[in-house]
Legacy VTK file of the C-alpha trace (Angstrom):
# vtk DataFile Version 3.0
C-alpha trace
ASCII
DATASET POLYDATA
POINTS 203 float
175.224 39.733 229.072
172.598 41.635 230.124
173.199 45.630 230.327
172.619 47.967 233.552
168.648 48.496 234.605
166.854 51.100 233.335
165.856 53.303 235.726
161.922 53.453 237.187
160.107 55.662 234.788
159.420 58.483 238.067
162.863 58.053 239.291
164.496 61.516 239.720
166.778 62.487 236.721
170.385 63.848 237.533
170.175 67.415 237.658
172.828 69.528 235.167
174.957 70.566 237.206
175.508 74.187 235.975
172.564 74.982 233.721
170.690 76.770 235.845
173.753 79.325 237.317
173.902 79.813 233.327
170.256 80.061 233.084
169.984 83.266 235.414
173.160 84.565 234.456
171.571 84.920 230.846
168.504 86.739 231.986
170.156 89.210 234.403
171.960 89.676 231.050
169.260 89.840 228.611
167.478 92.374 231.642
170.895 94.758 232.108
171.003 95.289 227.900
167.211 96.239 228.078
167.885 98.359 231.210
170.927 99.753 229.061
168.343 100.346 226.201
165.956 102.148 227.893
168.434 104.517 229.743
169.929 105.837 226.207
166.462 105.721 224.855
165.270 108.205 227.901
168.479 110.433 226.878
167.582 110.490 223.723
170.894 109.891 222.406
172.822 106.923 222.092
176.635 107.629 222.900
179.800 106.300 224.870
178.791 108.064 227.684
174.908 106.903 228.066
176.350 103.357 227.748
178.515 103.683 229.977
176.505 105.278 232.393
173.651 102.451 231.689
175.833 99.765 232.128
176.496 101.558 235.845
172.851 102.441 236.791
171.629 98.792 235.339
174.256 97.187 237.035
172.850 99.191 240.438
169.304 98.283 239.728
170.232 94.615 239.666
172.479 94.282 242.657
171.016 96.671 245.331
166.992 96.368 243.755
166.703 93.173 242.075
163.732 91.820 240.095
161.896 88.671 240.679
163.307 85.751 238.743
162.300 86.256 234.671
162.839 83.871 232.466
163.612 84.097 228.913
161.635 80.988 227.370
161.578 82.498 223.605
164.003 83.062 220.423
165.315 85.860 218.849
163.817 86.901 215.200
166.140 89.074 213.399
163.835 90.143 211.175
161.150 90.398 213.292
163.028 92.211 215.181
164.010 95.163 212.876
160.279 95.439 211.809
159.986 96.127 215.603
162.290 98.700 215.670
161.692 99.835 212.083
158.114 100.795 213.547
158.829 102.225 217.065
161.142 105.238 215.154
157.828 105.666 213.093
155.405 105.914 215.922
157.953 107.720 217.996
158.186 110.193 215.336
154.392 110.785 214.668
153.591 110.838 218.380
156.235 113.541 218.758
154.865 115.713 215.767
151.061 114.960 216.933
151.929 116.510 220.759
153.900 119.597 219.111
151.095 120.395 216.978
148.950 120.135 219.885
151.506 122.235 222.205
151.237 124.955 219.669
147.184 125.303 218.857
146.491 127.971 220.241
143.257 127.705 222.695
143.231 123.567 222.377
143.076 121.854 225.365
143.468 118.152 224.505
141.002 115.285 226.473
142.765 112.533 228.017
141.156 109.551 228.927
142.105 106.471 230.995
141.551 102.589 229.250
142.705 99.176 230.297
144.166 96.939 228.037
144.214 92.960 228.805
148.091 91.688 227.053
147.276 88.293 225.058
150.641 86.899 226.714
150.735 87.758 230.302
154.207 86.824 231.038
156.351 89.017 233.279
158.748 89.944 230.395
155.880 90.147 227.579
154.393 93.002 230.157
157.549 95.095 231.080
158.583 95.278 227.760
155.409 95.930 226.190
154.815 98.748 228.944
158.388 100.366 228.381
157.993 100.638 224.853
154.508 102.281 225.112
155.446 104.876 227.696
158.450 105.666 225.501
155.974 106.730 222.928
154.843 110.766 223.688
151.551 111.272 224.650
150.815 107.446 226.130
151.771 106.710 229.712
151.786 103.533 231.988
149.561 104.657 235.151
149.519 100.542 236.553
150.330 96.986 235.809
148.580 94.280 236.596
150.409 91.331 236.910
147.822 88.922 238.219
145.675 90.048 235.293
148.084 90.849 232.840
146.175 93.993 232.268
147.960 97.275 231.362
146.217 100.903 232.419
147.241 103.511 230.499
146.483 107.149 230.296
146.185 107.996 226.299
146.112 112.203 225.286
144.234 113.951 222.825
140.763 111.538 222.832
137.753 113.026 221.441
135.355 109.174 221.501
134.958 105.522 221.839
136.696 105.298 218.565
139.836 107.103 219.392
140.300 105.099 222.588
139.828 101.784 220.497
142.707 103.218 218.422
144.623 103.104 221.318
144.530 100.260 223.098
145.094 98.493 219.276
148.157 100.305 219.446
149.092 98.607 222.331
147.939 95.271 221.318
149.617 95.842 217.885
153.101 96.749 220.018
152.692 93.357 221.841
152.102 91.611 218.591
155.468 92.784 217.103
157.334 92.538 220.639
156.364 88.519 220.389
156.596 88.176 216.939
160.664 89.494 217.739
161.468 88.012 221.082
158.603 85.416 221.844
158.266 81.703 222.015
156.128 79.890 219.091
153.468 79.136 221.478
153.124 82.998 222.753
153.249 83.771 218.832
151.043 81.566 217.859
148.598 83.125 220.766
148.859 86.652 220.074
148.015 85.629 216.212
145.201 83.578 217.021
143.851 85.024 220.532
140.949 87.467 220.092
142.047 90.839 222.009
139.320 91.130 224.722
138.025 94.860 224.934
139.529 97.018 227.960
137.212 99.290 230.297
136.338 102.660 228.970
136.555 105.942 231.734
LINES 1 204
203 0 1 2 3 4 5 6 7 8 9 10 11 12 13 14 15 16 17 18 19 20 21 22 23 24 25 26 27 28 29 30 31 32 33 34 35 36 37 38 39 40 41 42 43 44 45 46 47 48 49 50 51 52 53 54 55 56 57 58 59 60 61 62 63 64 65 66 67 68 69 70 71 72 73 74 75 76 77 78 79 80 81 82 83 84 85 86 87 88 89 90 91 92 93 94 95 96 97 98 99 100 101 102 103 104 105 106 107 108 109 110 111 112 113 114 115 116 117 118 119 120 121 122 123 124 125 126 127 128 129 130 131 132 133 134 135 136 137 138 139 140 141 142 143 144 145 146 147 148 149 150 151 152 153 154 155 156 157 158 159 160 161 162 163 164 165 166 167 168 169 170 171 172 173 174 175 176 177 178 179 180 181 182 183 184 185 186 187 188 189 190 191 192 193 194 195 196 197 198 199 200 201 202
């Protein structure tokens, strides 16, 4: 008795029915808790109220001004993840201390300066994240994105050389390093540990 033929090896394959409504109802989840995030984060406090009120104004973003299709391709690091979050309170602290010091010098008027900074992992998630995080951090702000590139312009405060802005912009690298290392796929991690970062433009 022979057995039923195996199909031709470029025959179509019967789609699963279902795994893609579940597919996109994951990342317009994964996007509305980040959304969430970043409203209570902009507060500045995390309560009932600012997650409620996320949860509404995420939930409006989403229906009425919905983002292109992103797709969540990587796995979540517990660990990794804490050390992320671990070192954002630490930066956000030190940034806040460096720009009161510098709001209270008397007679100091702090350079700013313009740089460009070329993400290892040019994905359309690896990029918003990476740019929310480093606007939320005083004294750093997103001025463009890039997406063809998968370059990042920021404006950085309080430069005085070459040095300082090379400071920066590994800041920013460092930031996508940890983002991956929490969130990303082993092939982006093994990229942004092994990838060279390729010097931005100076002003």
């Amino acid at each position: 008795m022979t057995g039923p033929p195996e199909p031709a090896p470029d025959a179509p394959r019967p789609a699963v029915v279902g795994r893609g409504r579940l597919g996109r109802w994951r990342d317009q989840a994964v996007a509305l808790g980040w959304l969430v995030l970043v409203w209570n984060l902009l507060w500045g406090d995390i309560t009932w109220g600012n997650l409620v009120g996320g949860l509404l104004v995420g939930g409006a973003v989403l229906v009425f001004f919905p983002l292109p299709a992103v797709s969540f391709g990587g796995r979540l690091r517990p660990r990794a993840l804490l050390v992320f979050a671990g070192r954002f309170v630490v930066e956000l602290v030190s940034a806040s201390l460096h720009i009161a010091r510098i709001a209270v010098q008397p007679g100091y008027r702090p350079r700013g300066a313009i740089i460009a900074v070329r993400l290892r992992v040019p994905t359309d998630l690896n990029l918003a994240l990476t740019a929310e995080v480093v606007s939320l951090v005083p004294g750093t702000l997103i001025l463009e994105v890039d997406r063809d590139a998968g370059t990042l312009y920021l404006h950085v405060l309080d430069t005085h050389g070459p040095a300082d802005l090379d400071v920066s912009r590994d800041r920013t690298l460092a930031v996508e390093r940890r983002i991956v290392r929490a969130v990303g796929s082993t092939a982006e991690l093994h990229r942004v540990e092994t990838t060279s970062p390729q010097k931005g433009t100076r002003p």
